[in-house]
N, C-alpha and C positions, 0 to 999 in steps of 0.2 A: 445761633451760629454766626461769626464773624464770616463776613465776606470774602478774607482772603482763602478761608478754608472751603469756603463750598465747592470751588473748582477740582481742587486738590479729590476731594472727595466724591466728588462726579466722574474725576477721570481714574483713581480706583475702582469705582464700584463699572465704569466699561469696563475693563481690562478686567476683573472675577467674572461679570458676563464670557468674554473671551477665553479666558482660561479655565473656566469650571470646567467645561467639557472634555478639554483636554486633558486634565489633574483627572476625571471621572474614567476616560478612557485608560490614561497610565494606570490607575487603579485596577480597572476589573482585568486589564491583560496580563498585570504581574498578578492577578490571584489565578490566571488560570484560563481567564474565559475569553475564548475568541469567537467570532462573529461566524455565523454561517460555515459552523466548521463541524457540524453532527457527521461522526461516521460509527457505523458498525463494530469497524476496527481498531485494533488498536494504534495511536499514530509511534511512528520509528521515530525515537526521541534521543538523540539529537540523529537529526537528519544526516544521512552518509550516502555519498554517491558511489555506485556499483562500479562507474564505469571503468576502474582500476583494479575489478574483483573479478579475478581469472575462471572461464568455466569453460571446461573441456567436452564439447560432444561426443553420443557416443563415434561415431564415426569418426573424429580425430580435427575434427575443425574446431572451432573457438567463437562463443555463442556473444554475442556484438551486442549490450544493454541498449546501447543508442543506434538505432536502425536510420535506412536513410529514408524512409517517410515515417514522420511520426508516429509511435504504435507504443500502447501501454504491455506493457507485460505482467504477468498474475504467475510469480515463480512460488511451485509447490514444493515442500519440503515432506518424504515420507519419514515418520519414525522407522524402527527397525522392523523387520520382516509385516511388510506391506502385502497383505491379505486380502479376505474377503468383503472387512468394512473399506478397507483403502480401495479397494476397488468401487466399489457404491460411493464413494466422495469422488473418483475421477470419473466416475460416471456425470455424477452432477456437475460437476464442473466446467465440462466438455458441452452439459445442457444450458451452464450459464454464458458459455464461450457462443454459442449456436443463438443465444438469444437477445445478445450483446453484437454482435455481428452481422445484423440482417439487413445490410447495405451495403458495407463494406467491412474488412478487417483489421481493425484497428484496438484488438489484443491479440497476444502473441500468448501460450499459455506452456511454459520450461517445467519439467521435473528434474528436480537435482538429488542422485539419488541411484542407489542400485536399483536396474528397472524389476519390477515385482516378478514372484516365482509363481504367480498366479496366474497361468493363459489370457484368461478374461481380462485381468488388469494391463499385461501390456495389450493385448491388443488395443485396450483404452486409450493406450498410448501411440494409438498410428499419427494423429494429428501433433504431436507435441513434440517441441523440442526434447531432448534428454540429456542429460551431461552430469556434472559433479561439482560441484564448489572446491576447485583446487586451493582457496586461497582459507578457504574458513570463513568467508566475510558473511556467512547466514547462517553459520550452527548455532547462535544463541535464538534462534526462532526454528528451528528441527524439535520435535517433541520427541521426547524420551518413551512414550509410552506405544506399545507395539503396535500394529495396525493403527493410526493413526496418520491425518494428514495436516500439517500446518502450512499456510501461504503467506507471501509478500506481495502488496502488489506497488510495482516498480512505472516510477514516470518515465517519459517518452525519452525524455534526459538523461537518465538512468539514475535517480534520485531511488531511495525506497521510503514508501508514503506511507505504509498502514501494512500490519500485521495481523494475521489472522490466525489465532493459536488453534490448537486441533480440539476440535469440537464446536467448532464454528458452527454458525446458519447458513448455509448455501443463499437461500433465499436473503438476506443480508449483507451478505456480500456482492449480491447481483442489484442489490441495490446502490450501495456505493460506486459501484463500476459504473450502473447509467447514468449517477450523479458527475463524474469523473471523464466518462467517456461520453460526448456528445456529439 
């Protein structure tokens, strides 16, 4: 090698030190894979914030995504006529809410939704907000299929982070929350 060229090629071979990494990182993120990002759920791709997505209580108030202390929200969506199995997922829910909460309360748990014709199910529903998605901004995550229940669970922000289509694991979703909520 001629001496003028060794520098030349010393100070490339830093600079691919320096850049590999980053060229490696660009790589695995456009294929897909992001870092410490396992969840259960499915993530809400492209991320859309609720806080413009009108939802009418029953009672005639208007349900606030972004509260004024920090508090995640896990909004349930029933399919049509919410029954006896929809009852046994708000049950569990209500178990993942009690278990997630043993300090303080920091999820908020909405059904959007005609409340069920089942006793047992609303009374499930004493704890919960209730209301309606007036704007539409969650029917493509509402499951078509009857007793049936599907969730979002919503940042403090009012961002919606991950989807949980109906036939979910309870227990899997109670995992992401204590991942989520800390």
């Amino acid at each position: 090698m001629t001496p003028p060229r060794r520098p030349r090629l010393q100070l490339l071979l830093l600079l691919g030190v320096f850049a590999a990494p980053f060229l490696l990182a660009l790589l695995l993120v456009r294929g897909g894979w992001l870092p410490g990002t396992k969840s259960y759920g499915t993530p809400v791709l492209p991320q859309r914030s609720l806080l413009d997505a009108p939802v009418t209580l029953v009672d005639g108030g208007r349900y606030a995504w972004k509260d004024a202390r920090p508090r995640w929200t896990l909004a349930v969506l029933p399919g049509p006529d919410c029954a006896a199995a929809c009852a046994r997922e708000l049950a569990l829910l209500q178990a993942v809410r009690v278990r997630i909460n043993k300090k303080d309360v920091q999820l908020r748990l909405l059904y959007l939704g005609a409340p069920p014709a089942d006793a047992q199910a609303r009374a499930l529903l004493a704890g919960w907000a209730v209301g309606r998605d007036d704007a539409g901004r969650l029917a493509a995550f509402r499951p078509a299929r009857a007793d049936s229940l599907a969730a979002v669970l919503v940042e403090p922000d009012g961002t919606a982070l991950t989807a949980y289509p109906a036939g979910y694991d309870a227990e899997l979703l109670l995992k992401d929350l204590q991942k989520a909520i800390k």
